[in-house]
Structure formats: structure tokens, C-alpha cells
C-alpha positions in Angstrom: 0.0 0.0 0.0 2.7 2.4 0.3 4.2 1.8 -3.1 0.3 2.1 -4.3 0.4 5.6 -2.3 3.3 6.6 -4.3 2.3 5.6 -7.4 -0.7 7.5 -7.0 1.2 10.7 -6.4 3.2 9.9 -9.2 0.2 9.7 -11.7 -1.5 12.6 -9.8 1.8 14.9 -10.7 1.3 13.7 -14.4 -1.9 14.2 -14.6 -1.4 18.2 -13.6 -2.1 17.9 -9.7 0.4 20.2 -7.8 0.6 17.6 -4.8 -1.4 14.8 -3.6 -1.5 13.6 -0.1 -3.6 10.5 1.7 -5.6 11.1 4.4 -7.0 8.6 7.2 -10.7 9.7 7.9 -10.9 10.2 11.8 -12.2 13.7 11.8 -13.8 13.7 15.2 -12.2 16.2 16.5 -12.8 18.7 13.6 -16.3 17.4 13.8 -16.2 18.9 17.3 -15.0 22.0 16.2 -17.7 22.2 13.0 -20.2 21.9 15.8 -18.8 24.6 17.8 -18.6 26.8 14.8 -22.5 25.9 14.3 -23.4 26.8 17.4 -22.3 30.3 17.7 -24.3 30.8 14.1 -21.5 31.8 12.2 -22.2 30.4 9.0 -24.9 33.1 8.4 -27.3 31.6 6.2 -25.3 28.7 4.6 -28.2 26.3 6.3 -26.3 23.6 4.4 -23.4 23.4 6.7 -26.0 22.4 9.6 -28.3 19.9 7.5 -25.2 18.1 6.7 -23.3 19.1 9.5 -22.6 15.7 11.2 -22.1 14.0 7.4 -18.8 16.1 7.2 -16.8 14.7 9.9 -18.3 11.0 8.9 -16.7 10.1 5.4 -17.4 6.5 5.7 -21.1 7.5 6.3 -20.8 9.9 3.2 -19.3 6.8 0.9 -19.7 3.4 2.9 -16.8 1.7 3.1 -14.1 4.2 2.8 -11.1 4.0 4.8 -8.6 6.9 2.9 -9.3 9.7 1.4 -6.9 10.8 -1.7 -6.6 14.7 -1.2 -5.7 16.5 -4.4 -4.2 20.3 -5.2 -4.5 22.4 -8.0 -2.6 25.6 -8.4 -4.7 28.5 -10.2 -2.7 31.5 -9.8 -2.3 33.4 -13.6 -0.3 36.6 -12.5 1.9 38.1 -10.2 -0.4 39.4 -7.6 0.6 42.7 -6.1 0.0 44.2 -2.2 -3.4 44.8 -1.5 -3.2 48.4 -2.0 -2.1 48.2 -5.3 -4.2 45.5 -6.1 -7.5 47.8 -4.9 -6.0 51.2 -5.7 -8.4 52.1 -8.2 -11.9 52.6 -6.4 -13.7 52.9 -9.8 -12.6 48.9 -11.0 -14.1 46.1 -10.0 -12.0 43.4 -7.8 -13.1 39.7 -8.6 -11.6 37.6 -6.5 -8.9 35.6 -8.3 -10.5 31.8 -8.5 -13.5 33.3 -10.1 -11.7 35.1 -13.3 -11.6 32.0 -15.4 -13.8 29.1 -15.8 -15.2 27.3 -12.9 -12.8 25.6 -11.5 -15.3 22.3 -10.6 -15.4 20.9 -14.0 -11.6 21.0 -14.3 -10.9 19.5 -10.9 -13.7 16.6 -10.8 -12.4 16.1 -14.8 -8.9 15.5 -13.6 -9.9 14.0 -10.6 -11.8 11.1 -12.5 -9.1 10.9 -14.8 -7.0 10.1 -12.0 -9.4 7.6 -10.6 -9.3 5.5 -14.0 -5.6 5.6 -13.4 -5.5 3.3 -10.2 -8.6 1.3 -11.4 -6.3 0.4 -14.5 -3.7 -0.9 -12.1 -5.9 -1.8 -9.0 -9.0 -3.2 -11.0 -12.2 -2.2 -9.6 -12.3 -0.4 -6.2 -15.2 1.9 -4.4 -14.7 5.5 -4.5 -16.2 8.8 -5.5 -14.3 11.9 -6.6 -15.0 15.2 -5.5 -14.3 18.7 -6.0 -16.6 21.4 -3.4 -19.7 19.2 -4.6 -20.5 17.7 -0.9 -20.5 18.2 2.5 -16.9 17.4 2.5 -13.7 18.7 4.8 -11.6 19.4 2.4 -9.0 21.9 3.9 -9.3 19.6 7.5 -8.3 16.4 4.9 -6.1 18.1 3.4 -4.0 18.9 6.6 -4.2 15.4 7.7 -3.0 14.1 3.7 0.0 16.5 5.1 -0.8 18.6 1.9 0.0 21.9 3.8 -1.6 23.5 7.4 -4.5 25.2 8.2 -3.6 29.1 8.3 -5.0 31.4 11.1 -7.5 32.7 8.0 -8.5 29.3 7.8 -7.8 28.7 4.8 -4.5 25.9 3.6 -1.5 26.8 3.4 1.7 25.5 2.4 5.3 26.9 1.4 3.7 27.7 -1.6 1.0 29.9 -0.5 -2.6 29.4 -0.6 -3.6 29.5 -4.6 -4.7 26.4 -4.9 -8.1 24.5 -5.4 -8.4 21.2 -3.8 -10.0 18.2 -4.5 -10.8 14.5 -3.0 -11.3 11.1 -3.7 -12.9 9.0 -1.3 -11.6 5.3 -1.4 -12.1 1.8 -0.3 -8.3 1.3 -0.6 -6.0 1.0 2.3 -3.6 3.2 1.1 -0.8 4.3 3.9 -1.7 7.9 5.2 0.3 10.7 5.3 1.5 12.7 8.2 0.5 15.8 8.9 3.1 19.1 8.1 3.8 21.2 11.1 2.3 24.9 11.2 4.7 27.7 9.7 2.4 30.6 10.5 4.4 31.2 13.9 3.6 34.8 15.3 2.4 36.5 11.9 -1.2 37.8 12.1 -1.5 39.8 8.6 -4.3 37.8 7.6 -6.1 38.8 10.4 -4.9 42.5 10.3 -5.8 42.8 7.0 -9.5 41.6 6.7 -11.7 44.5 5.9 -14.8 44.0 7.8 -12.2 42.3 11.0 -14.7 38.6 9.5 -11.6 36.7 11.8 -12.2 37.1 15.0 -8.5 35.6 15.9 -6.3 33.2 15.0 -8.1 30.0 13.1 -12.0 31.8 13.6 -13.9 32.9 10.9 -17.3 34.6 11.0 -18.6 34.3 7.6 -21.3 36.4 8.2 -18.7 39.3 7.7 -16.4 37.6 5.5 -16.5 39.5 2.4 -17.2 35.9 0.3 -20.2 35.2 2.2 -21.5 38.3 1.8 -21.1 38.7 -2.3 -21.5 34.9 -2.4 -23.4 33.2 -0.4 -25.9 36.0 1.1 -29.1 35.6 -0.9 -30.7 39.1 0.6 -29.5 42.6 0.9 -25.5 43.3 2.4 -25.9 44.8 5.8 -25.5 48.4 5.8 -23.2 48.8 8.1 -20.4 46.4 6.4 -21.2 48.3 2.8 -18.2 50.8 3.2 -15.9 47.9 4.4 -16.9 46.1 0.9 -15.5 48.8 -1.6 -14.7 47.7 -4.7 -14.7 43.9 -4.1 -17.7 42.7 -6.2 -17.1 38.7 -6.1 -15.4 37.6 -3.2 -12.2 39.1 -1.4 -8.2 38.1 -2.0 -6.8 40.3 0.6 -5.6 37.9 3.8 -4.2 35.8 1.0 -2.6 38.8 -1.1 -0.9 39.7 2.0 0.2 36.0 3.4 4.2 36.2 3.2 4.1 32.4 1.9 2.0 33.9 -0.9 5.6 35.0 -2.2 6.4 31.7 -2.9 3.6 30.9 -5.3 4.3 29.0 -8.7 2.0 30.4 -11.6 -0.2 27.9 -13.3 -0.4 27.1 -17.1 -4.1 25.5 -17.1 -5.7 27.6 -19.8 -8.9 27.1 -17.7 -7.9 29.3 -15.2 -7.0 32.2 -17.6 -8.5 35.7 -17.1 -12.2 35.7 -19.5 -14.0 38.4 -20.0 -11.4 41.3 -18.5 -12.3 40.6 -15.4 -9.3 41.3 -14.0 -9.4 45.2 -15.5 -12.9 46.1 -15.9 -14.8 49.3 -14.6 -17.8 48.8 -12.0 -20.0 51.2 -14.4 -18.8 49.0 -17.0 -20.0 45.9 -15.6 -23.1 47.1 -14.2 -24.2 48.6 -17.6 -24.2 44.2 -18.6 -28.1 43.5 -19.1 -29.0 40.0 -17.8 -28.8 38.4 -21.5 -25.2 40.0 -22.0 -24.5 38.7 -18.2 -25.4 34.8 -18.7 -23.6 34.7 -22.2 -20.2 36.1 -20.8 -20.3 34.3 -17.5 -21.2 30.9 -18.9 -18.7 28.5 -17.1 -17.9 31.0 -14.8 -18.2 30.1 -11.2 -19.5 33.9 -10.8 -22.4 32.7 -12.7 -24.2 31.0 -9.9 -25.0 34.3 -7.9 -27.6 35.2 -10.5 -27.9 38.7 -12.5 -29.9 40.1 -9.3 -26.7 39.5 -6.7 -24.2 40.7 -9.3 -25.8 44.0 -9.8 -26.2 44.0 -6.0 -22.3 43.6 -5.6 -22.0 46.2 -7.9 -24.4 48.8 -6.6 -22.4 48.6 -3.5 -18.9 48.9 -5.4 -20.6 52.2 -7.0 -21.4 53.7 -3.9 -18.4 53.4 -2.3 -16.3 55.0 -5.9 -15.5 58.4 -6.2 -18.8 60.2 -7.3 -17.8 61.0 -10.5 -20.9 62.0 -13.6 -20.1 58.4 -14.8 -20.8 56.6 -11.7 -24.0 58.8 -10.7 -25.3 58.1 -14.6 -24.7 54.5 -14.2 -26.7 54.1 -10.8 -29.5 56.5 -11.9 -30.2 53.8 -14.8 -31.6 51.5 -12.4 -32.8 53.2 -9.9 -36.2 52.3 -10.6 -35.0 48.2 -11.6 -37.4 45.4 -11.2 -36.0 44.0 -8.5 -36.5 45.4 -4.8 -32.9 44.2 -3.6 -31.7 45.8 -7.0 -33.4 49.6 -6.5 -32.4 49.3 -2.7 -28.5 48.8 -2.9 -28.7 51.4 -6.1 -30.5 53.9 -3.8 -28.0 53.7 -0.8 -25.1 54.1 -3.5 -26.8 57.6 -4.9 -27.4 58.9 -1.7 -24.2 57.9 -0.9 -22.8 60.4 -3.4 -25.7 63.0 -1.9 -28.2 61.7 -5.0 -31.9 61.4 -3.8 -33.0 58.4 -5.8 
């Protein structure tokens, strides 16, 4: 089973799979900690996380019969990120965070990911398993630590000597593969992550509450951004880089080729007024196989509202709000009216 382990890595590596770890599937104590997490209510209103709360921690309930769990990562970074100022130093563009400015990233993974599992079925012959790739209730970064693929960071996210600019990816397995150890934490006494976060979503060191996160709140929130955390937002329209753009391991970080993950549609130089001027036809044809795609026309224009009202009021930005002032949609007119009165506009 070692050799088998190897070999797997091996074919993982060739297959475009940046590292791949094996993972024993005792997560009780991260189940603990899920639990805990649950409790206090901060995942907002991802109600997922609690109806499969329990299912996360449980991989052999998930997939009967698993003992290992392959854990898979997949570099996306395209460019040579700068600090966070100079990433955000131009109020009037729109920031989308970087996994989202090329296709989505879960056809890619669970492609390469099955690919991988055809591998070892070639060699192994038949075997129980089930790839995947954010697609269930699934630990993937708590998996990834014990496949001693990198450590959890004190933003929560993985890390390893490489950074954070990964996707990751599982297969669950009925093969008694030998597990990896875990890597030891190399975060030490650095707390930029946490300094960094705009709306302070990390409470301290490994603690996240997504109902401030930035993510969650372009993301995953279905209703309207709280006001108060609107100014904190300002230009970030899809999700938010900065604990990662300011991660000293980040330094390290090896650009990927994957044409998949290339920059589509500008998005990583476009205007807020520009993208808010999209009508809902020209917004479904450019973001098709975009993970962006999956917050809806209503949400993106929401995102953007907020962006707009927190850019310098220019004659450009106060035309481009005006235009749907009076939009269909209630969540739409609301975020567009705070933005104009914002720049002292009665809507």
C-alpha cells in the first residue's frame, strides 16, 4: 500500500495535480469543532453546513466503506499578484476575486480528478470510490492537513510553502492506502491575515465569521449586504483576496499554465459602471462556465451597486446608478438607492 500511495502521487503529478496527499478519515475532532462553529451561528445563512453538519466529519457515512481519502491540489494563480493596496488602488474597477476570473474551476478538478481515478482502477481493477471537488458536504482543507498537503492558516484557509492559490479536490476510497503525516504549522507569530481583513470577519487566529467575511456576503448571502459592512466592501464585487494577497508564503507561489484558469472576459481590468451597464442576456452569455455565474444577474448587480457607492462620485458613476434606480428587482433599486445617496443623490 505504500508503493500504491506513491504511485498515485506519481500519476497525480502527471496528470497536472500540484501535490497529492492521503488522508486517514478520523475527523472527530474537527467534527467537534464544525459543531462549535455551528453553534455560535457563524455560518450566516449557509443552512447547508447544519443539514449536513454531522455527514462532514463522517466520510465512511458519506461513501460506505471508505477508509482513505486521496486529497488533491490544483494551483490557479495566472499573474503576479501585487499588495493589497495596489491591487484595490483604483476605487472605480471592479475586484473579482482571483478563482473566479476564469472558468469554474469544478469541472476542471472533478475532470482531472476522475481521470486520476481511471488511473489506479487500470492498475488496481475495480475499487469503491467517489471523486470530488466542493460538490458535498466534504472537509476538504481539514483532509487536506491530515493528507500532510499543507496546514490550516490562522484565515482558515490551507497553506503551504507555496502559498494558498490552490483548489483542492478529494477522492474518497475503499483502498487502504498508507496515510500521510501531517506538516507542522509555519504561520508562527504572523497575524497579517487577520490585520488585513476589511470588515475584521476573523475574529483571531483560526475563527472565521462568515457572516462578515467579504465571500459570504457577495457569495453566499441571498438578501440585501448589511449596511453597516457596505463601506468595508468597496470595490470587491465577487469575493475578497486580501488575507491571501498579504500571506508572506503567498511569495512563494508558482504560476499555473491551465488555460482554464485564464482571465475571461477582462475581469481582472474592468470598470464597476462597465459591468453594471451588462443587461442580464449579456450577463449569462459572458459568465457561462464561470463560477460567478451562480449568484444570479440580481446578486451581481447588487455587488456592484455597493462597489458604485463606495467609488469616487464621479458623472459616470452617478449616470450608471441613476439607470436602475427604478430596476425590477427590490434588492436591485435598494442597494442602487444607498449608492446615490451615498454620493448625496436622492434616488
Amino acid at each position: 500500500m505504500a508503493v500504491r500511495a506513491d504511485q498515485i502521487k506519481q500519476w497525480g503529478a502527471e496528470l497536472g495535480f500540484q501535490a497529492v496527499g492521503i488522508a486517514d478519515v478520523d475527523l472527530s475532532a474537527a467534527g467537534g469543532r464544525l459543531a462549535n462553529w455551528l453553534g455560535l451561528g457563524w455560518h450566516g445563512e449557509m443552512d447547508y453546513m447544519t443539514r449536513h453538519g454531522e455527514l462532514r466529519s463522517r466520510p465512511g457515512d458519506l461513501l460506505p466503506g471508505t477508509v482513505r481519502v486521496i486529497s488533491c491540489r490544483m494551483d490557479y494563480l495566472t499573474d503576479v499578484p501585487g499588495s493589497v493596496q495596489e491591487e484595490l488602488r483604483d476605487p472605480s474597477s471592479a475586484y473579482i476575486a482571483r478563482y473566479a476570473r476564469g472558468r469554474d474551476y469544478h469541472r476542471v478538478m472533478r475532470g482531472r480528478l476522475q481521470k486520476l481515478c481511471e488511473r489506479i482502477e487500470s492498475e488496481t481493477g475495480p475499487f469503491g470510490h467517489r471523486a470530488f471537488a466542493d460538490s458535498a458536504p466534504v472537509m476538504e482543507v481539514e483532509l487536506a492537513v491530515r493528507a500532510g498537503i499543507g496546514w490550516r492558516g490562522k484565515h482558515t484557509l490551507l497553506l503551504n510553502r507555496q502559498g494558498s492559490w490552490f483548489f483542492l479536490g478529494e477522492i474518497y476510497c475503499d483502498l487502504n492506502l498508507e496515510a500521510d503525516a501531517p506538516v507542522a504549522d509555519h504561520c508562527g507569530t504572523c497575524r497579517k491575515c487577520i490585520d488585513i481583513c476589511p470588515t475584521q470577519a476573523i475574529t483571531a487566529p483560526y475563527q472565521l465569521d462568515a457572516r462578515r467575511c467579504i465571500s459570504y456576503l457577495t457569495i453566499e448571502l441571498k438578501g440585501a449586504i448589511p449596511e453597516e459592512l457596505r463601506p468595508l466592501i468597496g470595490n470587491r464585487v465577487y469575493g475578497c483576496d486580501d488575507c491571501q494577497l498579504v500571506c508572506p508564503w503567498n511569495g512563494f507561489a508558482r504560476l499555473s499554465e491551465e488555460k482554464d484558469f485564464q482571465v475571461r472576459n477582462g475581469l481582472d481590468r474592468s470598470t464597476l459602471a462597465a459591468l453594471f451597464a451588462w443587461t442580464e442576456e449579456e450577463f449569462d452569455r459572458r459568465m457561462q462556465g464561470s463560477p460567478i455565474r451562480r449568484i444570479g444577474y440580481e446578486r451581481w448587480l447588487r455587488n456592484l451597486a455597493v462597489g458604485l457607492g463606495n467609488a469616487p462620485g464621479s458623472p459616470e458613476v452617478v449616470s450608471s446608478l441613476g439607470q436602475k434606480a427604478n430596476h425590477s428587482s427590490a434588492l436591485v433599486r435598494e442597494h442602487v438607492h444607498w449608492a446615490l445617496k451615498r454620493h448625496g443623490v436622492a434616488a
